[in-house]
C-alpha positions as CSV (number, residue, x, y, z in Angstrom):
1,X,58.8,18.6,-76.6
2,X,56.2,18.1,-79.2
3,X,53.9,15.1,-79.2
4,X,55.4,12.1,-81.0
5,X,53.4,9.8,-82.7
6,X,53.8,5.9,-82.9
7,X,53.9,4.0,-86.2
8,X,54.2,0.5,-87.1
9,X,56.8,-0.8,-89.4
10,X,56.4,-1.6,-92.7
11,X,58.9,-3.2,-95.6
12,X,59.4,-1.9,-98.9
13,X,60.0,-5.3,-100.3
14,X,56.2,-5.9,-99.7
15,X,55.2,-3.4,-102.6
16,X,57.3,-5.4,-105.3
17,X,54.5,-7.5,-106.9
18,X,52.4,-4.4,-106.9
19,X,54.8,-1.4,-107.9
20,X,57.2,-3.3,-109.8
21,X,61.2,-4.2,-109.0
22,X,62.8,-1.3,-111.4
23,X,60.6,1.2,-108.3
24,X,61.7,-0.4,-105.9
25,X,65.5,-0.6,-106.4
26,X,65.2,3.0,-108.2
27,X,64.1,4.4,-104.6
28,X,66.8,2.3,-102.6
29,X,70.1,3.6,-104.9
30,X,68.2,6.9,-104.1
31,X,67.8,6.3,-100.2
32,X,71.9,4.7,-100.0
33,X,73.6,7.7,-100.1
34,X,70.8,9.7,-97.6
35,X,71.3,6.4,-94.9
36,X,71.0,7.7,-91.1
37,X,69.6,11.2,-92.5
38,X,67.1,12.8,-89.3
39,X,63.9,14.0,-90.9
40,X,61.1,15.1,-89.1
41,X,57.1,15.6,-89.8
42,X,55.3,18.0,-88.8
43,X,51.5,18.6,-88.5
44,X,48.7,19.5,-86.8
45,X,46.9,16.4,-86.3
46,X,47.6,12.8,-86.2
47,X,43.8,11.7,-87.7
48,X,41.2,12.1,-89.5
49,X,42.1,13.1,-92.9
50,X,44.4,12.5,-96.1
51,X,47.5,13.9,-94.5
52,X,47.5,11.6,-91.2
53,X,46.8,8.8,-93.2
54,X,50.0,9.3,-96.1
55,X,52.6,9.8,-92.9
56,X,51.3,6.5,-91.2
57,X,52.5,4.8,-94.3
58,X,55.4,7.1,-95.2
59,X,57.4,7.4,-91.8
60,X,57.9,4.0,-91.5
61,X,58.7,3.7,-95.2
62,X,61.4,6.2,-94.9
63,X,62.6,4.4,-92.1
64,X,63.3,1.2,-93.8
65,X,65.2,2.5,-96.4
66,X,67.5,3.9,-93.9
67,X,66.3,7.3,-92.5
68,X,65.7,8.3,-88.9
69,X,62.4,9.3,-89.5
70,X,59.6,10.4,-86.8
71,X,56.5,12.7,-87.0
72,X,55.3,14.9,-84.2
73,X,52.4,16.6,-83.6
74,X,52.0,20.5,-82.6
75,X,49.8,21.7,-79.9
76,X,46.5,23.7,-80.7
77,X,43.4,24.2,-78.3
78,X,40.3,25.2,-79.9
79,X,40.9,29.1,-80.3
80,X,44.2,27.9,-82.8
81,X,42.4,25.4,-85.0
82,X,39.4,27.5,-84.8
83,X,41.8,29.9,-86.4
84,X,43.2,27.5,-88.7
85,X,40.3,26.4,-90.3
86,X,39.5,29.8,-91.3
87,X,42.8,30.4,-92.5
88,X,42.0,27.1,-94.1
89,X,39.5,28.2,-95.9
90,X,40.2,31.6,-97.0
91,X,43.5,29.9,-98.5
92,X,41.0,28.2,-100.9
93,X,38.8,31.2,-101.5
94,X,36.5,32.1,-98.9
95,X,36.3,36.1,-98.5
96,X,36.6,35.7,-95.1
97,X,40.4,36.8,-93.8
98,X,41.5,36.2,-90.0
99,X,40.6,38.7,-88.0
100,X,43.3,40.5,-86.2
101,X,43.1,38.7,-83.1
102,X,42.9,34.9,-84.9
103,X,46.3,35.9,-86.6
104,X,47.8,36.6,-83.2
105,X,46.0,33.2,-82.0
106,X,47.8,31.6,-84.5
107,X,51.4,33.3,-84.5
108,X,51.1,32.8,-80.4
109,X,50.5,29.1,-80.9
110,X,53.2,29.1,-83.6
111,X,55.6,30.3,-81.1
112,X,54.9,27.9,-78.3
113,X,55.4,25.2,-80.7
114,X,59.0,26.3,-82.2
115,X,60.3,26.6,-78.8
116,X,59.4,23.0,-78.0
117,X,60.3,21.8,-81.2
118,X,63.3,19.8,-80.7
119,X,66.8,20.2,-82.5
120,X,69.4,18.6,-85.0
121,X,66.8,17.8,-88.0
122,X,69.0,17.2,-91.5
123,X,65.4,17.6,-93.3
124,X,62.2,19.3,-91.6
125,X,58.7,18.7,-93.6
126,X,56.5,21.3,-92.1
127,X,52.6,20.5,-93.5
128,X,49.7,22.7,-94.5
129,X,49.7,26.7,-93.3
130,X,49.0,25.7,-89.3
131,X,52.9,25.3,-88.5
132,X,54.4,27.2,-91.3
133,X,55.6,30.1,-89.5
134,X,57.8,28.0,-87.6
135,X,60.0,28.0,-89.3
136,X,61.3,31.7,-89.0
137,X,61.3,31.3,-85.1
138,X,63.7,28.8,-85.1
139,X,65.6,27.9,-88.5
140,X,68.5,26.9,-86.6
141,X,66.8,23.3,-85.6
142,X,66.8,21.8,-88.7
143,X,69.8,21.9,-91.8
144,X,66.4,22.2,-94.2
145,X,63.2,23.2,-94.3
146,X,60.7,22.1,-97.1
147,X,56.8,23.1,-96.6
148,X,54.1,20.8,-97.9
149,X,50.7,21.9,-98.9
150,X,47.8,19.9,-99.0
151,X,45.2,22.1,-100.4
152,X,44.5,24.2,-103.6
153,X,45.9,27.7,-102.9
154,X,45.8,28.8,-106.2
155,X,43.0,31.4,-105.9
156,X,43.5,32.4,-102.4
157,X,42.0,35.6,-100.3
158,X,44.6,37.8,-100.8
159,X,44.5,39.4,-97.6
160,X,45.2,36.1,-96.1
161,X,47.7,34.9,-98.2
162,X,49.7,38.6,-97.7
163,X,49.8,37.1,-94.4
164,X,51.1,33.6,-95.1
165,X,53.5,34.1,-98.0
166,X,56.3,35.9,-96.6
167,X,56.9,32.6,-94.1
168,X,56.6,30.5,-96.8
169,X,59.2,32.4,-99.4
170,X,62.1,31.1,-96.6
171,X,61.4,27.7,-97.1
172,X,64.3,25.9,-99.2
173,X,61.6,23.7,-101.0
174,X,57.7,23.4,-101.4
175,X,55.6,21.0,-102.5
176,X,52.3,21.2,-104.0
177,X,50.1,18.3,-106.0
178,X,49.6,19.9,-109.1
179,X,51.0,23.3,-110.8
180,X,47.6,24.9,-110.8
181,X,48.1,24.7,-107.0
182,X,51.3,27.1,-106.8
183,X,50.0,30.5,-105.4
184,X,50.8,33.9,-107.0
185,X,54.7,35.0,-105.8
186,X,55.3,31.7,-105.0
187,X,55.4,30.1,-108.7
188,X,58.9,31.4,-109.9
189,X,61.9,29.6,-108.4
190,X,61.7,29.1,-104.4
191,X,62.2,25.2,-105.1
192,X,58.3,25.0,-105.9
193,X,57.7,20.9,-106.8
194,X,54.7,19.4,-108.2
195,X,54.1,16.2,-105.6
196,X,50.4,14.2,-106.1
197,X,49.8,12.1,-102.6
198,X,49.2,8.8,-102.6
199,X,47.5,5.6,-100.8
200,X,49.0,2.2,-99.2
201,X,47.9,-0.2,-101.0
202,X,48.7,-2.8,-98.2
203,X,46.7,-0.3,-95.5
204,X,43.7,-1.7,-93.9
205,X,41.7,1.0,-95.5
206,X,43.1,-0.6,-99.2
207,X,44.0,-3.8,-99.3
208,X,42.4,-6.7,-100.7
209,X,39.0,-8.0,-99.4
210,X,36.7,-10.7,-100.3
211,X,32.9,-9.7,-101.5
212,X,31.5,-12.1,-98.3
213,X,33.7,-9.9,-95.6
214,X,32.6,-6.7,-97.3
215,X,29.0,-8.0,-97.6
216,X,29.1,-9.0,-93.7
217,X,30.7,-5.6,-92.3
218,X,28.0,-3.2,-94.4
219,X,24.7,-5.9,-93.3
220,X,26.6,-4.7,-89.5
221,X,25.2,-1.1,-90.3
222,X,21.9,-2.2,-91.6
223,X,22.8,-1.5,-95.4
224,X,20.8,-4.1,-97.6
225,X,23.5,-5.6,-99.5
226,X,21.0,-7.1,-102.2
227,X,19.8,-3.6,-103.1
228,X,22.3,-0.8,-105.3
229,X,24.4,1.4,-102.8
230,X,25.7,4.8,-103.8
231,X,28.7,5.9,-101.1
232,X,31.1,8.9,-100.8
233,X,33.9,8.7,-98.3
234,X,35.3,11.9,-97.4
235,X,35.5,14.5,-94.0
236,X,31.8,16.7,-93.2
237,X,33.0,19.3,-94.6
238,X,30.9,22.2,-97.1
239,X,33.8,21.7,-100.0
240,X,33.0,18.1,-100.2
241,X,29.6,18.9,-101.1
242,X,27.3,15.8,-99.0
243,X,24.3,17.6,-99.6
244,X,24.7,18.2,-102.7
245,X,25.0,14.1,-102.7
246,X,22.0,13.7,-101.3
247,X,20.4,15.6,-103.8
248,X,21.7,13.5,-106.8
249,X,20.5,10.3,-105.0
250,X,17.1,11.3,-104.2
251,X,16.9,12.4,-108.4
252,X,18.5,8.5,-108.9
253,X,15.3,7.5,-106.4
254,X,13.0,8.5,-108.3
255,X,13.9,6.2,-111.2
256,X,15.7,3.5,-108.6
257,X,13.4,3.4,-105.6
258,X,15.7,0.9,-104.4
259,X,18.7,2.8,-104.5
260,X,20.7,3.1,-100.6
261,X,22.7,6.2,-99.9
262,X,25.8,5.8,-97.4
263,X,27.9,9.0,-96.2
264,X,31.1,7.9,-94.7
265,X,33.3,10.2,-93.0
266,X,36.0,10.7,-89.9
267,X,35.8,13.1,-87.8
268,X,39.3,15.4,-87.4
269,X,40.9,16.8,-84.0
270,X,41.5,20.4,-86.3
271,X,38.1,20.8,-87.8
272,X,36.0,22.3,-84.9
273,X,33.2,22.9,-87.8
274,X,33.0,19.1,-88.6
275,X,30.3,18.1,-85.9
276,X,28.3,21.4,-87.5
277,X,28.5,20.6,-90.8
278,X,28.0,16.8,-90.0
279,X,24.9,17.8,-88.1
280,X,23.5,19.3,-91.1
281,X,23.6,16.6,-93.1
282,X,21.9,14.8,-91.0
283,X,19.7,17.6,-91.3
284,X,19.7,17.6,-95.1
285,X,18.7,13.4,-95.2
286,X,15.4,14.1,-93.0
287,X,15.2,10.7,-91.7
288,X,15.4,8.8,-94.9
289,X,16.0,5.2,-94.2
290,X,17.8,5.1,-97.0
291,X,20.8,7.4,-96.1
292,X,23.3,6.2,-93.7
293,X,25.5,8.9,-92.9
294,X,28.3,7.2,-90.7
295,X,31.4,8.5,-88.8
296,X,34.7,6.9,-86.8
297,X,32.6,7.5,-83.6
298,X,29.9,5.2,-85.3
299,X,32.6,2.3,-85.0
300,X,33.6,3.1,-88.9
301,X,37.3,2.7,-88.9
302,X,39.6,1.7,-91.9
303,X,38.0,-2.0,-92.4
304,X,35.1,-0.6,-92.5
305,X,36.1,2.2,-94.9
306,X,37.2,-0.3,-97.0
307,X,34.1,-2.9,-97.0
308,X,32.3,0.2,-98.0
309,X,34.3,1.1,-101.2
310,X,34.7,-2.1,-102.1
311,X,30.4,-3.2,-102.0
312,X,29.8,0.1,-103.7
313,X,27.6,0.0,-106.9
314,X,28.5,3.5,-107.4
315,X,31.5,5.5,-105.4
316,X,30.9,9.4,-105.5
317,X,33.2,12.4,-104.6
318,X,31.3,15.2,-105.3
319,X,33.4,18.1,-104.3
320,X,33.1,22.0,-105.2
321,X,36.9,22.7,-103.9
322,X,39.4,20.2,-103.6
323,X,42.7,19.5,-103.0
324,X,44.0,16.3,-104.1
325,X,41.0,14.0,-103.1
326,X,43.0,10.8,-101.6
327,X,39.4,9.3,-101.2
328,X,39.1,9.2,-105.0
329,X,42.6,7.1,-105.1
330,X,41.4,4.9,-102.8
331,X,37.9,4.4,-104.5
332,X,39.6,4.2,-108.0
333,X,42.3,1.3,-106.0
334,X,39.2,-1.1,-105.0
335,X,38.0,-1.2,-109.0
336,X,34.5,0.3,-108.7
337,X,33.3,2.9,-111.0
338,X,33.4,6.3,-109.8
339,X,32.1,9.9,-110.1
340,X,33.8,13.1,-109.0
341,X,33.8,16.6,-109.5
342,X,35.6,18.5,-112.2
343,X,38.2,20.3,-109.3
344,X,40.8,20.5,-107.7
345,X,43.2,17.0,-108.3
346,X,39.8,14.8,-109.1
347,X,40.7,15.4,-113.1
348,X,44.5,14.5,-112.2
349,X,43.2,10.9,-111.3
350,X,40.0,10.6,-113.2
351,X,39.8,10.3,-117.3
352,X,36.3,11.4,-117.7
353,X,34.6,8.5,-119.6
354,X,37.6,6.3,-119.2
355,X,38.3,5.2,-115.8
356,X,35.0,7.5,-114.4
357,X,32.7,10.5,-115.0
358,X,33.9,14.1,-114.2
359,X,30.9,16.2,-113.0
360,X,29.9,19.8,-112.6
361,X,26.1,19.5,-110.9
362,X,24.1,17.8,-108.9
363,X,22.0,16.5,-111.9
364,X,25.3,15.8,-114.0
365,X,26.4,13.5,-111.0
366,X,22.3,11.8,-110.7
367,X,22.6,11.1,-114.7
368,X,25.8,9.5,-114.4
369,X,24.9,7.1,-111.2
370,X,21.8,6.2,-113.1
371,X,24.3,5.3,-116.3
372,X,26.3,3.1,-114.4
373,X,23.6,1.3,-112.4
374,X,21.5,0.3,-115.5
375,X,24.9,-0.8,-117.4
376,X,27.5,-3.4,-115.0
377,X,29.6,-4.0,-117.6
378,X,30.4,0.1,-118.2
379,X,30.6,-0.1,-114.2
380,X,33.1,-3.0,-114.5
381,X,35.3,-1.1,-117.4
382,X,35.5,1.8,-115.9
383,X,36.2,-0.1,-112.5
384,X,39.5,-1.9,-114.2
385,X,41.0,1.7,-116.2
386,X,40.5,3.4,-112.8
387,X,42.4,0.5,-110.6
388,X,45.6,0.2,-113.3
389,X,45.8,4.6,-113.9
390,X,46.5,4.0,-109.4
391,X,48.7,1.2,-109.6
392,X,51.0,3.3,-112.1
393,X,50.5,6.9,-110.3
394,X,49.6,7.1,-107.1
395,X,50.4,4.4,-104.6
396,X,52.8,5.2,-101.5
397,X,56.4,3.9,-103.0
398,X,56.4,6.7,-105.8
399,X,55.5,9.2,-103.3
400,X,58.4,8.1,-101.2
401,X,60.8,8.5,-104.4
402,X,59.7,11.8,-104.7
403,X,60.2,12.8,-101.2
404,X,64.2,11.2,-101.6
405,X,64.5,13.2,-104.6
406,X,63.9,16.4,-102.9
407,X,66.3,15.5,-99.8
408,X,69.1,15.3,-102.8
409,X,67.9,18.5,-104.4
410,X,67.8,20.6,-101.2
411,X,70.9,19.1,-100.3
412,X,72.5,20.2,-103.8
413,X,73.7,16.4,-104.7
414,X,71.6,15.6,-107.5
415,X,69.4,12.5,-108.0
């Protein structure tokens, strides 16, 4: 059997004041008629990253409304996520393809987890391309099988996706967050639906904290709290662009000597080029006391996380690929103005000039920090548009209504 992992329990009643009642009792005449369905998750990893963090709120969600709901994790040693995150990669671009041998890593490893997987699922959610060709070993464990992507594949190497597509064309339903997203032979029909993630707004990671408790957890990792802090939270990762962070902030020094840089990121079980990547950051920073580049291992959990966004003068995302970018939901959620890159689901979230800036360079990205640190009350406006275009579009409930909505649809009842 595959490794289950524990949740806590949460109560949909608890997002009322924030989602609103018609939500709330829109998603529970949904969930009636689905009561005591068995739906499983599956993925590759149970932290570090955007996926891990949406089931940990989503499981137990779907649980309360009346589903028997678990998540387990497959089994992978270094070769298959080695594998995987070149498959990864090449799904978002990269002319690299999987040799020979790394394809028959990861079919092997695919195999050894469908015959563990257990049996008698009503509704199996297989996520991102590490699992998907489980689904053709063993369709007779679950009633129905819907995949769900987490990254852009819409300009994939097609060598690699020749590979992957033929698995995926036998799923009933797929899900990807936003239509630009769909890869070519997958866009017509197959039960393709447009999903954006979301955040918990009651997480640790999100929920409400006071300036003092911020103030003391960032003083804990020697940030001067008195002085402007720039900070991106996301994974080490080349896509997410860090150095190209570092750049912008040492063009915002030279105007703002007192600027402080802080790189925040966890560290995932199936990204065996994190430590690398992380490394060269470090690299990249050159002992500036000014940059703090911080990681779980470094004690930086959700709190922490969270203190971070919240103290932020300026909260930065400065990807070159992306998929959806939960980190810019949650930045957006804690009301402090924010700066991304034109990619991926950024734009889906971010108004440029409304509720944040929308970027293309490393200069584009310095002139905008410098914008909002010499003008508080454009920090603040942009702060309150970004906060309320979350509260309406991207928080956990309507993600969970769109998830019910698909269990009717595969199951041919309607909404």
């Amino acid at each position: 059997m595959l490794q289950p992992v524990a949740v806590a329990s949460k109560s949909l009643a608890d997002y009322t004041h924030i989602v609103g009642r018609p939500l709330v009792e829109e998603i529970r005449e949904l969930a009636a008629p689905l009561e005591g369905r068995k739906v499983l998750h599956l993925s590759a990893t149970a932290f570090g990253g955007g996926v891990a963090e949406i089931l940990y709120t989503l499981v137990p969600l779907m649980r309360d409304v009346g589903l028997q709901a678990e998540w387990h994790v497959i089994y992978g040693r270094e070769e298959f996520f080695n594998s995987t995150k070149l498959m990864h990669n090449a799904l978002q671009g990269n002319p690299q393809d999987l040799s020979p041998e790394e394809w028959a890593t990861w079919r092997r490893y695919n195999e050894m987890n469908a015959r563990e997987l257990s049996r008698g699922w009503d509704h199996m959610i297989v996520h991102d391309p590490q699992p998907a060709a489980v689904r053709d070993l063993v369709p007779e464990k679950a009633a129905h099988w819907i995949w769900r992507c987490h990254i852009d594949v819409s300009t994939p190497n097609p060598a690699t996706m020749g590979q992957l597509l033929p698995h995926l064309l036998n799923y009933e339903a797929s899900l990807f967050h936003v239509k630009q997203y769909v890869p070519p032979g997958l866009e017509s029909g197959h039960g393709v639906n447009i999903v954006p993630p979301a955040i918990d707004p009651l997480a640790s990671k999100n929920m409400a904290l006071s300036h003092d408790d911020a103030v003391y957890v960032c003083r804990q990792f020697g940030i001067d709290t008195d002085r402007p802090l720039i900070c991106q939270v996301s994974r080490f990762d080349p896509w997410k662009d860090p150095l190209g962070v570092i750049d912008a902030y040492r063009i915002v020094k030279e105007q703002r000597p007192d600027v402080q840089l802080a790189l925040v990121g966890s560290m995932a079980s199936d990204d065996p080029e994190g430590w690398d990547f992380y490394n060269s950051t470090v690299a990249h920073a050159a002992g500036d006391p000014d940059i703090y580049i911080l990681n779980n291992f470094n004690n930086v959990g959700a709190i922490e996380v969270n203190a971070f966004q919240s103290l932020a003068d300026v909260l930065v995302q400065k990807s070159t690929r992306e998929g959806f970018g939960l980190t810019v939901a949650e930045a957006l959620w804690k009301g402090r103005p924010f700066i991304g890159g034109d990619v991926g689901g950024i734009p889906l979230q971010v108004t440029d000039g409304e509720s944040g800036y929308l970027v293309s360079s490393v200069e584009e990205c310095a002139q905008r920090a410098m914008q909002i640190l010499d003008d508080p009350e454009l920090g603040r406006a942009l702060g309150r548009a970004g906060k309320e275009h979350v509260r309406r579009h991207f928080l956990t409930p309507r993600y969970l209504r769109d998830y019910l909505k698909i269990f009717h649809q595969v199951e041919g009842t309607g909404c």
